[in-house]
Wavefront OBJ file of the C-alpha trace (Angstrom):
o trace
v -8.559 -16.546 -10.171
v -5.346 -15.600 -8.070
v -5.504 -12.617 -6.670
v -2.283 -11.192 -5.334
v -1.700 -8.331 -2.759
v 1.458 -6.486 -2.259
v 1.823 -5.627 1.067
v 4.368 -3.230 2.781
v 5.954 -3.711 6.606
v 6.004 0.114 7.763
v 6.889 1.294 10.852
v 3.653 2.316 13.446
v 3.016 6.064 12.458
v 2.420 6.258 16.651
v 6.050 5.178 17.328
v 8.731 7.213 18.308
v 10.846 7.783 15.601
v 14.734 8.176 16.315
v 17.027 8.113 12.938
v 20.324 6.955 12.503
v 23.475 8.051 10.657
v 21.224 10.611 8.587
v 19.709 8.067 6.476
v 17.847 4.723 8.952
v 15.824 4.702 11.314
v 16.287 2.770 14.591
v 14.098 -0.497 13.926
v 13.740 -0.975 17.061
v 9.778 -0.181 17.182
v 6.528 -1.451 16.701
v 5.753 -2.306 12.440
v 2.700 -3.533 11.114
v 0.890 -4.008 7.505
v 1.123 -0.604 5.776
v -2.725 0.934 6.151
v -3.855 1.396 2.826
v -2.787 -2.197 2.139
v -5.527 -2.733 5.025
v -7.698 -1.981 2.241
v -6.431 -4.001 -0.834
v -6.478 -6.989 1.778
v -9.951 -6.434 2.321
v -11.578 -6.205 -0.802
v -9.382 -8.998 -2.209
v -11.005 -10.717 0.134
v -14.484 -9.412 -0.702
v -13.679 -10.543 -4.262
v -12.684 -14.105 -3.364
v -16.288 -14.711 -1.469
v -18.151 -13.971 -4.752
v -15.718 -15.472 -7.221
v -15.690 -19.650 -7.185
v -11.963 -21.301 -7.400
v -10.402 -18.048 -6.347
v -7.029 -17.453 -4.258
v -5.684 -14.545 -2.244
v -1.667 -14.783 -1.752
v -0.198 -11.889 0.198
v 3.441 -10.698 -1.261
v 5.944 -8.782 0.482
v 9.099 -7.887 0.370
v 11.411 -7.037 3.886
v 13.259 -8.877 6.202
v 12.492 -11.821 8.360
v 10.375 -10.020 11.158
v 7.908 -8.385 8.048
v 6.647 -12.021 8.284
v 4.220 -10.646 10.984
v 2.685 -8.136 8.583
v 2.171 -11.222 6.447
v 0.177 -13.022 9.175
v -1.825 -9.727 9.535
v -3.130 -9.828 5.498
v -3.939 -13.891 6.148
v -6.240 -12.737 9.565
v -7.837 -10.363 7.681
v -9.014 -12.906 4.606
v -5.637 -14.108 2.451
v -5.140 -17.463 1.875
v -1.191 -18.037 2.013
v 1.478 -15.953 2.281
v 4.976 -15.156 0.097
v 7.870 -13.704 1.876
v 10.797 -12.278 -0.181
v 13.266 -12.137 2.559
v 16.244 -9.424 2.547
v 18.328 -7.906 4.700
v 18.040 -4.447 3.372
v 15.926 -1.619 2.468
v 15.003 -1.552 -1.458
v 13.950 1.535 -3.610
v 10.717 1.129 -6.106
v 12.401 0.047 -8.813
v 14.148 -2.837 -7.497
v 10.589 -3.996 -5.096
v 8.477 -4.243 -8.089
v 10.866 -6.399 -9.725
v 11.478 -8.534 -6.504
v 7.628 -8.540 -6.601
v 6.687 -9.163 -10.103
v 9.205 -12.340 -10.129
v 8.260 -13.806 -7.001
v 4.188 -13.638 -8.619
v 5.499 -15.168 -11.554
v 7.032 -18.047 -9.977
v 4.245 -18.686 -7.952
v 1.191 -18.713 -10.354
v -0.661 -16.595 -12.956
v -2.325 -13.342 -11.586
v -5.885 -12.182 -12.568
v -5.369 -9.701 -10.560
v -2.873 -7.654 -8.336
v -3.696 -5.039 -5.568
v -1.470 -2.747 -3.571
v -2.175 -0.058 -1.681
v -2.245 3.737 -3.017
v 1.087 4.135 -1.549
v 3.173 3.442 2.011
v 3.091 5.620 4.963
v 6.904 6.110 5.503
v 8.135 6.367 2.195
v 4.864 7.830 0.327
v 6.206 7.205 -3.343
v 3.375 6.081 -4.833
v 5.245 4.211 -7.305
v 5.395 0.620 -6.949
v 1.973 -0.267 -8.397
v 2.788 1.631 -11.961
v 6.601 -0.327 -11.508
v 5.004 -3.441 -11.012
v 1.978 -2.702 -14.039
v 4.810 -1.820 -16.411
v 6.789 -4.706 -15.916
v 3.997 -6.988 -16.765
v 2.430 -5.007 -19.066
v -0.734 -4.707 -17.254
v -3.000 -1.592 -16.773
v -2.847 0.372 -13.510
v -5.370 2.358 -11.409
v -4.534 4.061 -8.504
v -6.330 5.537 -4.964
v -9.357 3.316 -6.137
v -12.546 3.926 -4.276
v -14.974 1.793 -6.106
v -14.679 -1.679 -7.915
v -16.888 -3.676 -9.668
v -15.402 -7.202 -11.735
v -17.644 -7.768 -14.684
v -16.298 -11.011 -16.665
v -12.773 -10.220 -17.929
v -12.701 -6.130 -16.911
v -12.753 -4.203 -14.135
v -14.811 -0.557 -13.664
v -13.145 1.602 -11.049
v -14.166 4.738 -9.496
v -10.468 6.837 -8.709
v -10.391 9.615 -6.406
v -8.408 12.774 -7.766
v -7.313 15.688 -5.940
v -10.333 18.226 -4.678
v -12.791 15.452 -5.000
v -12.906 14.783 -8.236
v -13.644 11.050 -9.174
v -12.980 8.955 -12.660
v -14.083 6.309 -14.047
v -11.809 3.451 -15.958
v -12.798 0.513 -17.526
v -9.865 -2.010 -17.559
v -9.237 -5.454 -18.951
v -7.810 -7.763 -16.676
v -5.667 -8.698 -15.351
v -4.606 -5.044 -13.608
v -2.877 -4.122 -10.946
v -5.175 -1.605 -8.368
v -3.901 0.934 -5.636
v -6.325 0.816 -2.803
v -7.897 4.278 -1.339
v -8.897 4.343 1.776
v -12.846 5.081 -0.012
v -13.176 1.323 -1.283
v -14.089 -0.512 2.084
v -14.214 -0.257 5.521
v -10.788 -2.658 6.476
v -12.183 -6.019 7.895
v -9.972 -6.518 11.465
v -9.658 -9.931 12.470
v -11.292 -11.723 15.108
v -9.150 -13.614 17.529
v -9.703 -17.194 15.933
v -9.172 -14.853 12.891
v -5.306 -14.878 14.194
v -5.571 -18.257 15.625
v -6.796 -19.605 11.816
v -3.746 -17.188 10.094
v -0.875 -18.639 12.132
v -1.698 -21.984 10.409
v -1.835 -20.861 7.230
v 1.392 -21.194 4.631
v 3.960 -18.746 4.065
v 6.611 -19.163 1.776
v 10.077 -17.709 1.952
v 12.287 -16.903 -0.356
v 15.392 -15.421 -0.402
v 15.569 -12.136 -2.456
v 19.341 -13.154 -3.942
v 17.628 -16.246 -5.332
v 15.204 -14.618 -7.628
v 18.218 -13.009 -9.748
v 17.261 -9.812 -9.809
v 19.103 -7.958 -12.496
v 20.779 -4.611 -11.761
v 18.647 -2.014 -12.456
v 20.023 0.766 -14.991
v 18.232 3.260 -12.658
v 17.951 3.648 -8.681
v 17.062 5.692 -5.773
v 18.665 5.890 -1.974
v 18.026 7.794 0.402
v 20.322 10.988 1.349
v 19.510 12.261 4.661
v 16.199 12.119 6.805
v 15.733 15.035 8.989
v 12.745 15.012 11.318
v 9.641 17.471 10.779
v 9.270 20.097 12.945
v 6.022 22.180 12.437
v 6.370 25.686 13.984
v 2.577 26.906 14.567
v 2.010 30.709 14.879
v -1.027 31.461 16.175
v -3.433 34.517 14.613
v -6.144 35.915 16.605
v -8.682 37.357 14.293
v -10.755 39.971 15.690
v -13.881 41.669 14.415
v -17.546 41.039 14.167
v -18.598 36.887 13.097
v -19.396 37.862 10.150
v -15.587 39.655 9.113
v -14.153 36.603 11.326
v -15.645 34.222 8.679
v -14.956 36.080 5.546
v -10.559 35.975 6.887
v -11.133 32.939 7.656
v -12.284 31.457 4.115
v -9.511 34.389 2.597
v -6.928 32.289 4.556
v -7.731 28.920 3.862
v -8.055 29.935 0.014
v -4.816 32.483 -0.384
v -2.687 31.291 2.455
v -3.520 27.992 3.417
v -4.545 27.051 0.026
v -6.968 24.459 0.842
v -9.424 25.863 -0.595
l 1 2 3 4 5 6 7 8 9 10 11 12 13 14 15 16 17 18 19 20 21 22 23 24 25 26 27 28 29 30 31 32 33 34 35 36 37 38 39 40 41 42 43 44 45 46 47 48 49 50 51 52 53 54 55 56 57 58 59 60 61 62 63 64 65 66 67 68 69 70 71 72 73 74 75 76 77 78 79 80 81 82 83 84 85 86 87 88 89 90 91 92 93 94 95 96 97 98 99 100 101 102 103 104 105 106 107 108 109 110 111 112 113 114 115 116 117 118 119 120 121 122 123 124 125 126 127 128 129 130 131 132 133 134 135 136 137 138 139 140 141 142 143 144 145 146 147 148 149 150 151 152 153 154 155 156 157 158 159 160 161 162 163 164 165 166 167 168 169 170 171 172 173 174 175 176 177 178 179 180 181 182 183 184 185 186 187 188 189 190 191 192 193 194 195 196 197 198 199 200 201 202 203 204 205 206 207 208 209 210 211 212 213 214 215 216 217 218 219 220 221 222 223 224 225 226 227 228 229 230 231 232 233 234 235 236 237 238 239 240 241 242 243 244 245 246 247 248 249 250 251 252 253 254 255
């Protein structure tokens, strides 16, 4: 079975982030494998050690440096890599069709992870993009897997802790949560073993990718400011804990 992961180059959410005429960022920072793809990686790989014959082929789609966050998924268990080089930053729409043609090129997937979504743009919709265009079913924020023959059972996490359970035929495209696995880091030969492993590039303008109908770009980007106001609550423990719960539940609404 191949197995295919779609990772994501993000910046480090520890960096320093200065942006640029409204709508970039400076680039000039530290970016590594998007952290819920840390996931996806891992239990691909998990998959792979039970299931005979099988292949893990990281995908991504960014520009030539995003190779690094391809050598990342092949230290942490993938076999080879694909790199869909560009020199630009592409909505959803236009990345899962970049992705879906670069997986069809290369082989026949049994299955396809991602992870539940990316930590600078948070859309959360590649995986259904990339599930429509082949037609395949789609789980997201997955926190449980079991493969049994030709379906997969997943456990998805839903807001306020509630969980479901889907039975899907495969093949299927899956959004990792960070509840499926604890990530597997790689050991130094880990990243000694990766950097002689294959990864392919191929230039995004020679998949001819169709205009899309539809698109997104971004507008401005302002940077988040949180003004915290501080409440002291006096009273007895027992009034203290009652505003407390009030807050979370009416104000805060976390509860």
């Amino acid at each position: 079975m191949q197995i295919y992961i779609c990772v994501k180059h993000v910046p480090d959410s520890a960096a320093h982030i200065t942006i640029l005429d409204k709508n970039r960022i400076d680039e000039n920072i530290s970016f590594l494998l998007n952290p819920y793809d840390e996931h996806a990686v891992t239990e691909a790989a998990k998959i792979k050690n039970n299931t005979p014959d099988s292949e893990v082929i990281a995908v991504c789609l960014g520009k030539n440096d995003a190779e690094k966050t391809i050598r990342s998924a092949l230290a942490m268990g993938a076999d080879r890599g694909i790199l869909i080089t560009c020199d630009k930053n592409y909505d959803s729409m236009v990345t899962a069709l970049a992705l879906k043609a670069a997986i069809e090129q290369d082989g026949n997937p049994g299955l396809i992870f991602t992870g539940k979504e990316s930590i600078d743009a948070e859309g959360m919709q590649t995986m259904f993009r990339i599930g429509a265009l082949f037609d395949f079913p789609v789980a997201t924020n997955v926190v449980r897997l079991d493969i049994e023959a030709d379906k997969a059972v997943v456990d998805c996490e839903l807001s306020g802790g509630i969980t479901n359970t889907y039975e899907m035929s495969l093949p299927c495209v899956l959004g990792a949560g960070k509840g499926l696995n604890t990530p597997r880091y790689p050991t130094f030969p880990d990243v000694v073993k990766s950097k002689k492993k294959p990864v392919q590039k191929i230039a995004f303008t020679d998949l001819n990718i169709k205009d899309s109908l539809a698109g997104m770009r971004i507008v401005e980007l302002e940077p988040l400011h949180q003004a915290r106001q501080p409440k002291e609550i006096k009273g007895d423990a027992g009034f203290v804990a009652k505003e407390i719960i009030r807050i979370l539940k009416q104000e805060a609404k976390v509860l």
